[in-house]
SEBAVEX-656987 format. One record per atom (N, C-alpha, C): residue in one letter; x, y, z; atom name. Coordinates in Angstrom, 2 decimals. Each point is the difference from the previous one (the first is absolute). Layout:
! SEBAVEX-656987
+------+---------+---------+---------+------+
: code :       X :       Y :       Z : site :
+------+---------+---------+---------+------+
:    A :       X :       Y :       Z :   CA :
...
+------+---------+---------+---------+------+
//
This chain:
! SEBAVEX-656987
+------+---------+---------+---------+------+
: code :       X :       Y :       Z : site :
+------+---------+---------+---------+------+
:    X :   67.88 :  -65.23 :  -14.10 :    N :
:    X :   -1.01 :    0.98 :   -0.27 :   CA :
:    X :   -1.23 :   -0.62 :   -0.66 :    C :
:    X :    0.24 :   -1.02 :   -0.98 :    N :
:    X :   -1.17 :   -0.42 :   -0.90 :   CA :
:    X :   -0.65 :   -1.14 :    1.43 :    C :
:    X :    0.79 :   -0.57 :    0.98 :    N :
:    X :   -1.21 :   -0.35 :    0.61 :   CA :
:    X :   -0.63 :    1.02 :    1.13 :    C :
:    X :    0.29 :    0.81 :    0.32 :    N :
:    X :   -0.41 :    0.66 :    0.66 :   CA :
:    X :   -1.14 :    0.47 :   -0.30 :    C :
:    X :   -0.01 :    0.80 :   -1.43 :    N :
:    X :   -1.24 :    0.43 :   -1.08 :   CA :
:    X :   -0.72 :   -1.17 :   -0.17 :    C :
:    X :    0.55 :   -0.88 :    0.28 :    N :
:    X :   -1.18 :   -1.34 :   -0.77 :   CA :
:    X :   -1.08 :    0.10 :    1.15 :    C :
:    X :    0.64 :    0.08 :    1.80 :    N :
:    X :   -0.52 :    0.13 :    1.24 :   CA :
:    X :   -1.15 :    1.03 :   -0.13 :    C :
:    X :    0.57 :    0.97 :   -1.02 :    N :
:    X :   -1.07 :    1.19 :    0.70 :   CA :
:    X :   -0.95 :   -0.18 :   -1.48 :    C :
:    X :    0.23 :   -0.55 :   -0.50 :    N :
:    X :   -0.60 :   -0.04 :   -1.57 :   CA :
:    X :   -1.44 :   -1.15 :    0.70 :    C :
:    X :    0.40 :   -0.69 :    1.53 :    N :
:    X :   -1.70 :   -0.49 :    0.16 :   CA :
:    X :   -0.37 :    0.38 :    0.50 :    C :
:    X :    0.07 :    1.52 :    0.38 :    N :
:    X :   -1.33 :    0.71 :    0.71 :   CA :
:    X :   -1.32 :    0.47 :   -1.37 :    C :
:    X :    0.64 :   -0.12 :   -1.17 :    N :
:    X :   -0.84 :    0.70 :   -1.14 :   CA :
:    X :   -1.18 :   -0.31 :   -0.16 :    C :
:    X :   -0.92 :    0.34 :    0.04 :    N :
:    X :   -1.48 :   -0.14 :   -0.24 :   CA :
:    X :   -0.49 :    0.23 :   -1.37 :    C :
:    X :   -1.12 :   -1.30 :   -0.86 :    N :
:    X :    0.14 :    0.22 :   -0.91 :   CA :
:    X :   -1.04 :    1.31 :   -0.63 :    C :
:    X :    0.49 :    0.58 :   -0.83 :    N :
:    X :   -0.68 :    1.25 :   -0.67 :   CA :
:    X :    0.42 :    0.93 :    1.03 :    C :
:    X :    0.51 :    0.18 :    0.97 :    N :
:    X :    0.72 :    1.06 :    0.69 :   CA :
:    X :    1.03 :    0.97 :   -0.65 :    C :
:    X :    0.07 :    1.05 :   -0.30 :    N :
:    X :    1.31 :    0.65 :   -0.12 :   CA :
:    X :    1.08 :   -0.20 :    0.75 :    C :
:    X :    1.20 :    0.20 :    0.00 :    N :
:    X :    1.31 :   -0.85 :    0.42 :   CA :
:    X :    1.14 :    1.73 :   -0.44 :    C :
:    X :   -0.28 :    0.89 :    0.86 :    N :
:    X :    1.32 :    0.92 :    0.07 :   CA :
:    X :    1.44 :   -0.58 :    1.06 :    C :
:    X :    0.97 :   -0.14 :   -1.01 :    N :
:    X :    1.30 :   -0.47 :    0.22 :   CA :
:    X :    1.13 :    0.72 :    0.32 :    C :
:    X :    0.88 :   -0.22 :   -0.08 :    N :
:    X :    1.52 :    0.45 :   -0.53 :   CA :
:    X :    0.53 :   -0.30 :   -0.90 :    C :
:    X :    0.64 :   -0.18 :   -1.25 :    N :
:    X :    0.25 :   -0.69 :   -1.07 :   CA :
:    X :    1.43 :    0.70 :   -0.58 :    C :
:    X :    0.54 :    0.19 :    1.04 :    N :
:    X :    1.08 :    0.14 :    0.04 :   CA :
:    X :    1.21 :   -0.96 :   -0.58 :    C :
:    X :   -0.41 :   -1.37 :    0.58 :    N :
:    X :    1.21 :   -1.34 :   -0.12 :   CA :
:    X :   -1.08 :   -0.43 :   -1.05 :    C :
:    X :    0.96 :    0.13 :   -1.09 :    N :
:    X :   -0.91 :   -1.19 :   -0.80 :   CA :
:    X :   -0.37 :   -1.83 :    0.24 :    C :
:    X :    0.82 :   -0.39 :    0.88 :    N :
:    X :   -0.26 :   -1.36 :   -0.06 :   CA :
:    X :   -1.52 :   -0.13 :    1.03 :    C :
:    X :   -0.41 :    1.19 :    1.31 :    N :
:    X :   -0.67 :   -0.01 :    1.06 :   CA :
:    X :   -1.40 :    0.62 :   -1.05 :    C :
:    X :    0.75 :    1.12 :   -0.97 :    N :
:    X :   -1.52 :    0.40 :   -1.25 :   CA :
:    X :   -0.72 :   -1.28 :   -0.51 :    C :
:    X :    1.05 :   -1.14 :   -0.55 :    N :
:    X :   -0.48 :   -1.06 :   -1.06 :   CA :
:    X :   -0.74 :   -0.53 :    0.90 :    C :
:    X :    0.27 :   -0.28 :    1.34 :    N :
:    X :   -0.74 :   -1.12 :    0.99 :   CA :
:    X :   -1.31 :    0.58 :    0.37 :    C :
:    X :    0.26 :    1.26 :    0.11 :    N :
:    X :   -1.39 :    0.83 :    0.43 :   CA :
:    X :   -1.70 :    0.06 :   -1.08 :    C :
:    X :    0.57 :    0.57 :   -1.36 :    N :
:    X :   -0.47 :   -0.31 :   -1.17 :   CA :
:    X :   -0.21 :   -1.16 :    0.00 :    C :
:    X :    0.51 :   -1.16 :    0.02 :    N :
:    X :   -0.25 :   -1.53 :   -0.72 :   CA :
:    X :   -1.38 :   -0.41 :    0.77 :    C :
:    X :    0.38 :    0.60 :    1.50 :    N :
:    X :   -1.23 :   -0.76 :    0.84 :   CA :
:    X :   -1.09 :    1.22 :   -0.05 :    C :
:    X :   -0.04 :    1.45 :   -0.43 :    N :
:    X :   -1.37 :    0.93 :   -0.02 :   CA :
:    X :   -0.63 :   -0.63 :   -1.54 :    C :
:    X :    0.77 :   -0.19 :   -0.77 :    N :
:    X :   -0.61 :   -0.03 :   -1.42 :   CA :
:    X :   -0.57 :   -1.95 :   -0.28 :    C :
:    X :    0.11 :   -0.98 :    1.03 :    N :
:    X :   -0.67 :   -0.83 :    0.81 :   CA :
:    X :   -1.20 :    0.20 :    0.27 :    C :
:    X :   -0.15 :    0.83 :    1.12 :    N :
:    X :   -1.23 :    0.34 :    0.81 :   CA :
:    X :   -0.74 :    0.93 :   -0.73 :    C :
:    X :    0.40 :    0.81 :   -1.24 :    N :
:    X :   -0.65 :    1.25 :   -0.66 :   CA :
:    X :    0.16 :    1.00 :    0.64 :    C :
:    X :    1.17 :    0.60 :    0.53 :    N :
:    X :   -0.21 :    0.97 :    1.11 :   CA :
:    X :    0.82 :    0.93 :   -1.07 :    C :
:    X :   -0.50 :    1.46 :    0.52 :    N :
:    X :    0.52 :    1.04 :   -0.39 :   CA :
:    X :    1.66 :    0.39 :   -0.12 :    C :
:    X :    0.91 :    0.47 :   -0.24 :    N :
:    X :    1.33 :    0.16 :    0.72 :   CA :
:    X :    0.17 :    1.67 :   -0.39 :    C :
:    X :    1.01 :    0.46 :    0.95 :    N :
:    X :    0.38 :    1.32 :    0.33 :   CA :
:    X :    1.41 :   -0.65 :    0.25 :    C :
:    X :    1.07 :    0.18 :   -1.08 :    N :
:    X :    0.72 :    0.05 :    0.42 :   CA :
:    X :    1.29 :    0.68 :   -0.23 :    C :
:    X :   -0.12 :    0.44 :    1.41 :    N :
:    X :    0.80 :    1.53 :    0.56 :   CA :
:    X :    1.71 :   -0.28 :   -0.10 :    C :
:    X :    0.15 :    0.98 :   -0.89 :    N :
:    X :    1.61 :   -0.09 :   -0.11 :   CA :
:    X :    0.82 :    1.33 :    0.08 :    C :
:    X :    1.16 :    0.19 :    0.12 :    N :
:    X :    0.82 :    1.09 :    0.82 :   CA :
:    X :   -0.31 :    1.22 :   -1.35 :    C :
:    X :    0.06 :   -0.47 :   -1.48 :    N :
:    X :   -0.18 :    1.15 :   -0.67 :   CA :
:    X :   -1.35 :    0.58 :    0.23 :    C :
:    X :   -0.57 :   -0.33 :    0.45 :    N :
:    X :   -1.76 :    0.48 :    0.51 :   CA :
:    X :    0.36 :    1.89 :    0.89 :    C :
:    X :    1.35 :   -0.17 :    0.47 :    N :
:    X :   -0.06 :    1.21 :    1.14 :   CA :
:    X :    1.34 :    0.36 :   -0.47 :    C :
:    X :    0.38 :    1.45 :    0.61 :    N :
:    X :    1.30 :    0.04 :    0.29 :   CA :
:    X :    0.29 :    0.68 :    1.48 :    C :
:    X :    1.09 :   -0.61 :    0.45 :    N :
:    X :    0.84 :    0.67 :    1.51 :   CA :
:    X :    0.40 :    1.38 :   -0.64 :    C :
:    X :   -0.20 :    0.74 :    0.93 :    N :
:    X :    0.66 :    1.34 :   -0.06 :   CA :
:    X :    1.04 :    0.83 :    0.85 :    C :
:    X :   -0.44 :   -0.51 :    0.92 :    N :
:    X :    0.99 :    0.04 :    1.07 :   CA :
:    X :   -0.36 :   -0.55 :    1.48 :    C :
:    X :    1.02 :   -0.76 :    0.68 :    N :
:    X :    0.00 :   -0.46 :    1.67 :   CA :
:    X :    0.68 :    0.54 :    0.68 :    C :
:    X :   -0.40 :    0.15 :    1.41 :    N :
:    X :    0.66 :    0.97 :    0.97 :   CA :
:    X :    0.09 :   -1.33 :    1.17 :    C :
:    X :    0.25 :    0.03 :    1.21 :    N :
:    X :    0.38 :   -0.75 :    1.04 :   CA :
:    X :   -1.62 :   -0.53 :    0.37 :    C :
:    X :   -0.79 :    0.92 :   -0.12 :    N :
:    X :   -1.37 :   -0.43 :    0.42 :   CA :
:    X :   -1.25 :   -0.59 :   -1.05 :    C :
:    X :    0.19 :    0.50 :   -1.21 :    N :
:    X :   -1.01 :   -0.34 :   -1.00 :   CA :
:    X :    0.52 :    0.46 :   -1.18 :    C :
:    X :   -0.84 :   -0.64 :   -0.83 :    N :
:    X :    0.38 :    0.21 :   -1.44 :   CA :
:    X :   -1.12 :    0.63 :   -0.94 :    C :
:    X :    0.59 :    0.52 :   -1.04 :    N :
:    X :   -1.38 :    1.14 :   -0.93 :   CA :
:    X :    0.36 :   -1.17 :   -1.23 :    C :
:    X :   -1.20 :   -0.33 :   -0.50 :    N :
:    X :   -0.60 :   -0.64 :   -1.39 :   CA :
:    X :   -0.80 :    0.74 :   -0.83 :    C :
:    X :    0.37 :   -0.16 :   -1.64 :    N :
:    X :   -1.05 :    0.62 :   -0.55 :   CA :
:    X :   -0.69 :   -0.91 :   -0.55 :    C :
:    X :   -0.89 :    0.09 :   -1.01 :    N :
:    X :   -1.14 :   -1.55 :   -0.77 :   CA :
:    X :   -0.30 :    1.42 :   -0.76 :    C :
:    X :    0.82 :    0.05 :   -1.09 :    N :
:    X :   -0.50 :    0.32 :   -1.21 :   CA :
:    X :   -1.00 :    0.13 :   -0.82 :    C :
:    X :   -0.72 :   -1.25 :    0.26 :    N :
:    X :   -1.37 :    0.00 :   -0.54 :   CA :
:    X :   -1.38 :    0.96 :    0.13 :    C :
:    X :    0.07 :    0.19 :    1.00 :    N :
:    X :   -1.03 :    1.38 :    0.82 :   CA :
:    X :    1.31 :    1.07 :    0.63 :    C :
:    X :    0.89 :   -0.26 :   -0.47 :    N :
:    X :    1.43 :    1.36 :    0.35 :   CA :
:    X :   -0.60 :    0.14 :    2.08 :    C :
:    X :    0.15 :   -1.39 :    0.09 :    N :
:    X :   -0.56 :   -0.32 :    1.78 :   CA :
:    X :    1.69 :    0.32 :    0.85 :    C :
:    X :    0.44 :    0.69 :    0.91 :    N :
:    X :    0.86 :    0.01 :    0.70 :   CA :
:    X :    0.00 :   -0.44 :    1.82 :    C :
:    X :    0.27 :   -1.20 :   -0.27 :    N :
:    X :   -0.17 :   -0.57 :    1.67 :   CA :
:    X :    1.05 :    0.06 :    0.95 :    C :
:    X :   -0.30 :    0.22 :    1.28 :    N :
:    X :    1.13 :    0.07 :    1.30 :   CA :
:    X :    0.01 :   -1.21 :    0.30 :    C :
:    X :    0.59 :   -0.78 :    0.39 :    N :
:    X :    0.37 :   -1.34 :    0.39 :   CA :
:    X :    0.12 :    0.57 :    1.41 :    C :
:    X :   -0.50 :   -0.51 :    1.29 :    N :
:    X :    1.04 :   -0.11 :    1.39 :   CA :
:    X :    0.47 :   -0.55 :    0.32 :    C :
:    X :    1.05 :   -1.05 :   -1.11 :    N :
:    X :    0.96 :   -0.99 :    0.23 :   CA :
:    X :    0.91 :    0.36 :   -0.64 :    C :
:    X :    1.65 :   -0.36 :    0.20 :    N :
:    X :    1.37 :    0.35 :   -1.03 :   CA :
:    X :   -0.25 :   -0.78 :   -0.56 :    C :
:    X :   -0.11 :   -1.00 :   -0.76 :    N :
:    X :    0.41 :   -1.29 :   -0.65 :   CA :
:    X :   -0.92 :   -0.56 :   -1.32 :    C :
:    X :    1.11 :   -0.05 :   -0.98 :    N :
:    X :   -0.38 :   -0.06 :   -1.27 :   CA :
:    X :   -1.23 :   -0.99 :   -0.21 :    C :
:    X :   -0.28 :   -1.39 :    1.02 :    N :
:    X :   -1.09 :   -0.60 :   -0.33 :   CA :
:    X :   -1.51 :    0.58 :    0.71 :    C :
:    X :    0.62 :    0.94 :    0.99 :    N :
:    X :   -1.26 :    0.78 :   -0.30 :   CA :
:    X :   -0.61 :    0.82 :   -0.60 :    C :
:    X :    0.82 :    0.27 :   -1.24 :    N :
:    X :   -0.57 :    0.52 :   -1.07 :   CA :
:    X :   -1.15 :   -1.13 :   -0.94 :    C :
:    X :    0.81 :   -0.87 :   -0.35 :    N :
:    X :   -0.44 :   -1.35 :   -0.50 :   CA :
:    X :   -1.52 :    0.07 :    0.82 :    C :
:    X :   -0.14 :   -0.47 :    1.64 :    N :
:    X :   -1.06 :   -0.47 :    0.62 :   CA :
:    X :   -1.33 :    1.29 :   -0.03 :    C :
:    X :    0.93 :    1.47 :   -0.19 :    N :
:    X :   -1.24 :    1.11 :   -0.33 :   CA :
:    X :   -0.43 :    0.10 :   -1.37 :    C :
:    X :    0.57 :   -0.36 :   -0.95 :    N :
:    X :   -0.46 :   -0.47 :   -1.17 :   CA :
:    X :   -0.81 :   -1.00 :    0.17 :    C :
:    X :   -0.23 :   -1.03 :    0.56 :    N :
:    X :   -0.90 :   -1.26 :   -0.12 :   CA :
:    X :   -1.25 :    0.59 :    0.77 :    C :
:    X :    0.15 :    0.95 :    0.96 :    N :
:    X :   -1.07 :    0.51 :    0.98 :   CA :
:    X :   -0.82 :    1.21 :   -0.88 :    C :
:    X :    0.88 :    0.68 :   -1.00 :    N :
:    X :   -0.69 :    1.08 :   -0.80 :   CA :
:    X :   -1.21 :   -1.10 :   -1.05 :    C :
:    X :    0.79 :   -0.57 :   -0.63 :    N :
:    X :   -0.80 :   -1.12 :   -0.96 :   CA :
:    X :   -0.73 :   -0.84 :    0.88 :    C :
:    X :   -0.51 :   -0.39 :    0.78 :    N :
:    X :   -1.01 :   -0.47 :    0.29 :   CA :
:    X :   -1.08 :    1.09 :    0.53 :    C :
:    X :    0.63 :    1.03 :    0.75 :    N :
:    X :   -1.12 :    1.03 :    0.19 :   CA :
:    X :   -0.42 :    0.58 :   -1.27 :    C :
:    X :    0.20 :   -0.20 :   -0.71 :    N :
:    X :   -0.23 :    0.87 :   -1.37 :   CA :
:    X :   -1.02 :   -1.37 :   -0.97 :    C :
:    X :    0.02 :   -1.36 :    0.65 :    N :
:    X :   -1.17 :   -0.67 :   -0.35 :   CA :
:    X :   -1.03 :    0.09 :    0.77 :    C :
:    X :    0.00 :    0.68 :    1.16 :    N :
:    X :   -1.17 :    0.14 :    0.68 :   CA :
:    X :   -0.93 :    1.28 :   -0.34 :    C :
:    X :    0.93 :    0.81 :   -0.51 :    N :
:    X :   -0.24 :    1.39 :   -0.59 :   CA :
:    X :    0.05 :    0.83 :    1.01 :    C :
:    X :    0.70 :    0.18 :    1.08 :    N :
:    X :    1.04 :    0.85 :    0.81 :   CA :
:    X :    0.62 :    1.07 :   -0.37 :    C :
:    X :   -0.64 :    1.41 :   -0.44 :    N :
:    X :    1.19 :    0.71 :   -0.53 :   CA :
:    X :    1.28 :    0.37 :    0.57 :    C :
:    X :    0.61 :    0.53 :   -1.28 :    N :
:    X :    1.60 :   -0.41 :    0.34 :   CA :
:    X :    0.14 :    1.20 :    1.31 :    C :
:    X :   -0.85 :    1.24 :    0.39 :    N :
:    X :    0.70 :    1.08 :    0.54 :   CA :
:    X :   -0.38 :   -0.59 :    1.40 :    C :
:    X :   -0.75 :   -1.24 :    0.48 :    N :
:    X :    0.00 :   -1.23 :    0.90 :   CA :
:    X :    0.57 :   -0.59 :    0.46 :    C :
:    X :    0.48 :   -0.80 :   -1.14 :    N :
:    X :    0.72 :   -1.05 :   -0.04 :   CA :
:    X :    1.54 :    0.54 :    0.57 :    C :
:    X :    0.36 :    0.75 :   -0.45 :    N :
:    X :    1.47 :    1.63 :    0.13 :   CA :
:    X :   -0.35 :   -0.09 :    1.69 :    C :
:    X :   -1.06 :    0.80 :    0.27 :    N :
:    X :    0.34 :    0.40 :    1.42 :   CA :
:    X :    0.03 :   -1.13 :    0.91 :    C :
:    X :   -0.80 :   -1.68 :   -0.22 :    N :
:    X :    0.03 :   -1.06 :    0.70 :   CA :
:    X :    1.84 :   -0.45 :   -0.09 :    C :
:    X :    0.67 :   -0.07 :   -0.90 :    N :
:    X :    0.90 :   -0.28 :    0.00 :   CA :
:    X :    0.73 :    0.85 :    0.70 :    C :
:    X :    0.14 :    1.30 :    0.36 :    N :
:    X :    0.67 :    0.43 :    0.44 :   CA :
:    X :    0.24 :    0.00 :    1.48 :    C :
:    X :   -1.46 :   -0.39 :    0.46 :    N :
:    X :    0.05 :    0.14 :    1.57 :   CA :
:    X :    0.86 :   -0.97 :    0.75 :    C :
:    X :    0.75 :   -0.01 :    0.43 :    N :
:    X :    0.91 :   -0.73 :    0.68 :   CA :
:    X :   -0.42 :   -1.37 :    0.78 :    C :
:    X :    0.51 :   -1.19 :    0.33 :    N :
:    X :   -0.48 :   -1.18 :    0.03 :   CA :
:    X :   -0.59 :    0.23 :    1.62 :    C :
:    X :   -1.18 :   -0.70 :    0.04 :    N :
:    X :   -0.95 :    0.06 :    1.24 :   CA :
:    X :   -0.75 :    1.04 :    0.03 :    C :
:    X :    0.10 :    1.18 :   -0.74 :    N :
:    X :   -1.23 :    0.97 :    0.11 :   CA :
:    X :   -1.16 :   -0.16 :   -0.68 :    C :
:    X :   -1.19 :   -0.34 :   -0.39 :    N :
:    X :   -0.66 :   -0.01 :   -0.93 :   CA :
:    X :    0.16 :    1.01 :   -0.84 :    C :
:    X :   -0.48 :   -0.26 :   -1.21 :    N :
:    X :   -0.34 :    1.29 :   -1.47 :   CA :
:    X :   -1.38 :    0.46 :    0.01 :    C :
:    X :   -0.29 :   -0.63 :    1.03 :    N :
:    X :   -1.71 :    0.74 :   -0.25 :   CA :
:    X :   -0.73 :    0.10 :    1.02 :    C :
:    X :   -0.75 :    0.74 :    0.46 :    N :
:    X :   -0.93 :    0.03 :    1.64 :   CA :
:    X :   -1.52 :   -0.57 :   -0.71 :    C :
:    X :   -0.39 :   -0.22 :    1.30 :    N :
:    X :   -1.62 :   -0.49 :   -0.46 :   CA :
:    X :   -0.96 :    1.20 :    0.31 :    C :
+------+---------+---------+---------+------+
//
C-alpha cells in the first residue's frame, strides 16, 4: 500500500490541494509527507466524515452530518461510500452546493448530472 501511495503521491502539484482517502494510515503518512513537501493543501477524507444508513441490492443512502446532507449512492458497495465522500469534498472546494452535488451523485453511471 505505502508504495502504491508513494505512486500516486507523484502526481501532486506544488501548492495544489490534495483531497484523499486517509483511511490506511500508513497510505495517510505517505500522502501527507509528500503534500506538506510541495506546500499543498490536504483534505483528508476519512470514514467518520459520513455515516451508511442503509444498502439495498442497487445503491446505498449516506448521511454527512455536517450540513445533515443525505446521499443516494447508485452503487451497493461500501467503498462507494468512501469514493462519494471524496467526490462531495472536492465539489464542496469548488463551491458546488451540496443540493448539486446530491443529485450528481445520484444519477446513475453514464448519464450526465447536468444538461447544457
Amino acid at each position: 500500500m505505502e508504495a502504491i501511495a508513494g505512486e500516486k503521491a507523484g502526481i501532486l502539484k506544488r501548492g495544489v490541494l490534495v483531497v484523499f482517502d486517509a483511511n490506511r494510515p500508513e497510505v495517510r503518512a505517505v500522502i501527507e509527507k509528500r503534500a506538506a513537501g510541495l506546500s499543498c493543501g490536504v483534505y483528508a477524507v476519512q470514514k467518520s466524515w459520513y455515516n451508511r444508513t442503509d444498502m439495498d441490492g442497487e445503491s446505498l443512502t449516506m448521511e454527512i452530518p455536517d450540513k445533515a446532507l443525505r446521499l443516494t449512492v447508485p452503487f451497493a458497495a461500501q467503498y462507494q461510500a468512501d469514493n462519494a465522500m471524496l467526490a462531495v469534498t472536492a465539489a464542496r472546494l469548488f463551491g458546488i452546493p451540496d443540493e448539486v452535488i446530491a443529485r450528481g451523485i445520484q444519477k446513475p453511471a453514464g448519464r450526465a448530472a447536468w444538461s447544457r
